[in-house]
N, C-alpha and C positions, 0 to 999 in steps of 0.2 A: 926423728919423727917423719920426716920425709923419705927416708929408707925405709921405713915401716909401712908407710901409704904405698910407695913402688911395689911392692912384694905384695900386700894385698890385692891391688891391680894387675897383676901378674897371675897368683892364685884368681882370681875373677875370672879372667882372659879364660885362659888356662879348663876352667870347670866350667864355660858357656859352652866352649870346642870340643867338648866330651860328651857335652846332653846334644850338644845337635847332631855327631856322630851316632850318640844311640836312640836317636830318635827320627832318622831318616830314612824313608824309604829304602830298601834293598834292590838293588837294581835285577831290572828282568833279564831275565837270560835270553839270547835268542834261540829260536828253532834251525840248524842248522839244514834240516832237510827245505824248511821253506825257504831258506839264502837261496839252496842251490836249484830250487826251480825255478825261482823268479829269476837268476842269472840267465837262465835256457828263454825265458820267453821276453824279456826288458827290451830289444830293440826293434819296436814298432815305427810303424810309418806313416804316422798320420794324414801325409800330403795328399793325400789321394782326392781331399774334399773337392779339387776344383773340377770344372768342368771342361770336358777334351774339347779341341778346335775340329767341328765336322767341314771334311774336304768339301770341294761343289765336286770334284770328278776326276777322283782319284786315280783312273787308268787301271785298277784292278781290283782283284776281287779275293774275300778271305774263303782258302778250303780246311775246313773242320774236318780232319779225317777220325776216324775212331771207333772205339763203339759204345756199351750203354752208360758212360761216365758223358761219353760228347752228346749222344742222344739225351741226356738231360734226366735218367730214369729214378724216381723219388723226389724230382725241383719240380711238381706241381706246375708245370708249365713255364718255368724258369729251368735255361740253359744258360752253358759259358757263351755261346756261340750267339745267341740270339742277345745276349747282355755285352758281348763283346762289336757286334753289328751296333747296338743304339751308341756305346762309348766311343766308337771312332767314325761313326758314318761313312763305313766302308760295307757293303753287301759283302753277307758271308754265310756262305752254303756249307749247312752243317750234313758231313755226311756219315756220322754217328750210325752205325747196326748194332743196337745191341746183341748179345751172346757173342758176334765175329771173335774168328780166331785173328791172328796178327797175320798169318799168312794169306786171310780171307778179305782182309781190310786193304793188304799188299794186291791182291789182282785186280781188286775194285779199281783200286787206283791205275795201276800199268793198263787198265782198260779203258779207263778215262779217257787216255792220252797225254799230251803233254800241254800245259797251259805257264809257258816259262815267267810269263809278266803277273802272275801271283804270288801269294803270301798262302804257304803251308803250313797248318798247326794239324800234330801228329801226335796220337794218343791210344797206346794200343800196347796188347801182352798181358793183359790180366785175365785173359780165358786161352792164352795158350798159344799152340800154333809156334814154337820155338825151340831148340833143341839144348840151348845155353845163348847165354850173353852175346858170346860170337854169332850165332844164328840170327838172335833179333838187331842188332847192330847191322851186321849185312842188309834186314829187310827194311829199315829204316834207310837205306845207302839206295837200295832199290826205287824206293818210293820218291826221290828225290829226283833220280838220275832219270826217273819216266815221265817226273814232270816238268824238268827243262828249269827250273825255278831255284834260285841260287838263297832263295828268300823264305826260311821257313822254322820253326818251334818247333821242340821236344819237348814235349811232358810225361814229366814221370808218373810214375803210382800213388793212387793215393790210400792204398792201402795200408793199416797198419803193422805195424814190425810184430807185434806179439797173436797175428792171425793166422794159424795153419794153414785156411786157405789163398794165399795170396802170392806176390811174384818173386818175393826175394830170398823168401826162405824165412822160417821160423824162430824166431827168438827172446829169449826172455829178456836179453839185456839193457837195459834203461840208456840207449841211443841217441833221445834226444835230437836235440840238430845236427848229427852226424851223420855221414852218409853212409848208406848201407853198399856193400858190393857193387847192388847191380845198380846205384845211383851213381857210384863215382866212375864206372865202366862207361854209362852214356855220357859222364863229362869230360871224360877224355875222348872220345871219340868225338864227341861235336861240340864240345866246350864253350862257348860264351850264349848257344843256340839253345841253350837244355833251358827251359822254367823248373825247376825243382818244388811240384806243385803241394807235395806232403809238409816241407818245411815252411812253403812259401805259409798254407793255410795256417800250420801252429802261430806263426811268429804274427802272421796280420789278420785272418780270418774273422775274429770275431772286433776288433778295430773299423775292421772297413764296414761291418755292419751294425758299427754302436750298440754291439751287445757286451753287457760288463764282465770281465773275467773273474774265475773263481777259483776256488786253492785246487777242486777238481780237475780243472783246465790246465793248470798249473801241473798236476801232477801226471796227466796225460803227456802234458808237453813235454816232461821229462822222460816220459817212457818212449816218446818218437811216437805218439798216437794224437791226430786230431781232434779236436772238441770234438762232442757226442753236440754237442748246438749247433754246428755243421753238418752233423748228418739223419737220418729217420731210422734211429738203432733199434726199433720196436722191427723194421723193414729188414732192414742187413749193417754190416760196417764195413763197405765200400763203396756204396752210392751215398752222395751229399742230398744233402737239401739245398731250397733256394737259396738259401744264405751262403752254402759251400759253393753251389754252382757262381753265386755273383761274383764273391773272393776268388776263385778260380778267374775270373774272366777279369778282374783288375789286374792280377799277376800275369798273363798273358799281355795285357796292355802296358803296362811299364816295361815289357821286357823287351815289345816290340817298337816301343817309342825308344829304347833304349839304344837296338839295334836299330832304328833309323825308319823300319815300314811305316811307320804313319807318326802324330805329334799331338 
C-alpha cells in the first residue's frame, strides 16, 4: 500500500511539471538589431551635472577659430563658444566666419599674430580650402606655429558619414563610433589634442541636455549620424541647434580640463 501511494505521488509530481510546461509563457525573442545599437550608444556620461570652478584671473584667453559651426549658425543665439565662456569663466573670442574656406580661417589667424599664453579651439574644412588630409593637417600645423601657443583643440566634423556633401567622403556603411579616415588622420597627427565632436555628440548629446533617447537615435547612432534633436534638419544636416551647439561646448570643456587648460 505504501508502494502504491509513492507511485501515485510521483504520477502527481510528474503531471503538475507538464501542465505548467504547457501552460507557460513562451519566451520573447529578442531583436538583435536593437542589441546592437544600444551597444553603439550605452556609454554615457552623466557627470557633467556639476558645476565648473570659475577662475578670478586666469592669465588667458579662449580663441574659437572656425567658421559657421563656431559662429553658432541655426543655435538661435546659442554657441559652443559663448557656452564654453559661461562654463569656465574664461573670455573667449569666437572667431567663427561662416562660409570661410580652411585656408581663409588659416590667414585670419597668421594675421592675428601670435598670442603664445592662449588656449586655441580650431574648427574648420567643411567648406573646403584643402587639397587632401596632408594639406589640411599642414594648415592646422600653420595655425599653431603663428600663434606661439602650445595649448590648443581640434575638432572634428560634425557632419554625417551618409551625406554627399560633406568632408570625409560618402558612405553608406553603418560606422557607428568608428573613425572615419579623415578622423583617425587628425588623431594621429595631434593625438590626445583632437575632440572627436561627431562621436562625442552620438554617445552624450542628448544626456547632457536631458532629452530622452529613442530607437530613432539609436538607429542614427549606428549609422555614425547625430540625433536629428541636435540639429534644425527642416534648415540643413550640418549645422546644430542650441542643444548640439551646448553638447559641443561640454566636450570641449572636459577635454580641456583633461588636458589641464582650465578645472
Amino acid at each position: 500500500m505504501k508502494r502504491l501511494s509513492s507511485v501515485l505521488l510521483v504520477l502527481l509530481t510528474l503531471t503538475g511539471c507538464v501542465q505548467a510546461q504547457m501552460t507557460a509563457e513562451p519566451e520573447k525573442k529578442k531583436n538583435p538589431a536593437k542589441e546592437t545599437i544600444h551597444f553603439i550608444v550605452k556609454d554615457r556620461h552623466p557627470k557633467i551635472s556639476t558645476t565648473p570652478v570659475r577662475p578670478e584671473d586666469p592669465g588667458f584667453v579662449i580663441y574659437a577659430w572656425g567658421d559657421s559651426i563656431t559662429a553658432g549658425i541655426n543655435g538661435d543665439g546659442t554657441t559652443y563658444p559663448s557656452v564654453l565662456e559661461e562654463m569656465t569663466g574664461i573670455t573667449v573670442k569666437n572667431f567663427g566666419v561662416p562660409g570661410e574656406t580652411s585656408q581663409e580661417i588659416v590667414s585670419r589667424c597668421v594675421e592675428y599674430g601670435r598670442h603664445p599664453d592662449d588656449v586655441l579651439v580650431i574648427q574648420m574644412g567643411d567648406n573646403g580650402g584643402w587639397r587632401d588630409i596632408d594639406d589640411l593637417v599642414s594648415q592646422y600645423r600653420r595655425m599653431i606655429r603663428a600663434s606661439g601657443s602650445e595649448r590648443y583643440i581640434i575638432m572634428t566634423s560634425t557632419d554625417d558619414p551618409d551625406d554627399f556633401d560633406q568632408i570625409w567622403g560618402y558612405t553608406k556603411d553603418y560606422i557607428g563610433l568608428k573613425e572615419t579616415p579623415y578622423e583617425k588622420a587628425l588623431k594621429e597627427a595631434f593625438g590626445e589634442h583632437v575632440f572627436e565632436a561627431r562621436q562625442y555628440l552620438i554617445v552624450n548629446g542628448l544626456a547632457i541636455n536631458g532629452i530622452t533617447e529613442t530607437y530613432e537615435d539609436r538607429l542614427r547612432a549606428r549609422q555614425g549620424s547625430i540625433s536629428e534633436k541636435l540639429r534644425n534638419e527642416e534648415l540643413d544636416n550640418t549645422h546644430l541647434n542650441a542643444y548640439g551647439y551646448r553638447a559641443m561646448a561640454w566636450g570641449i570643456f572636459e577635454l580641456g580640463a583633461k588636458l589641464g587648460y582650465w578645472s
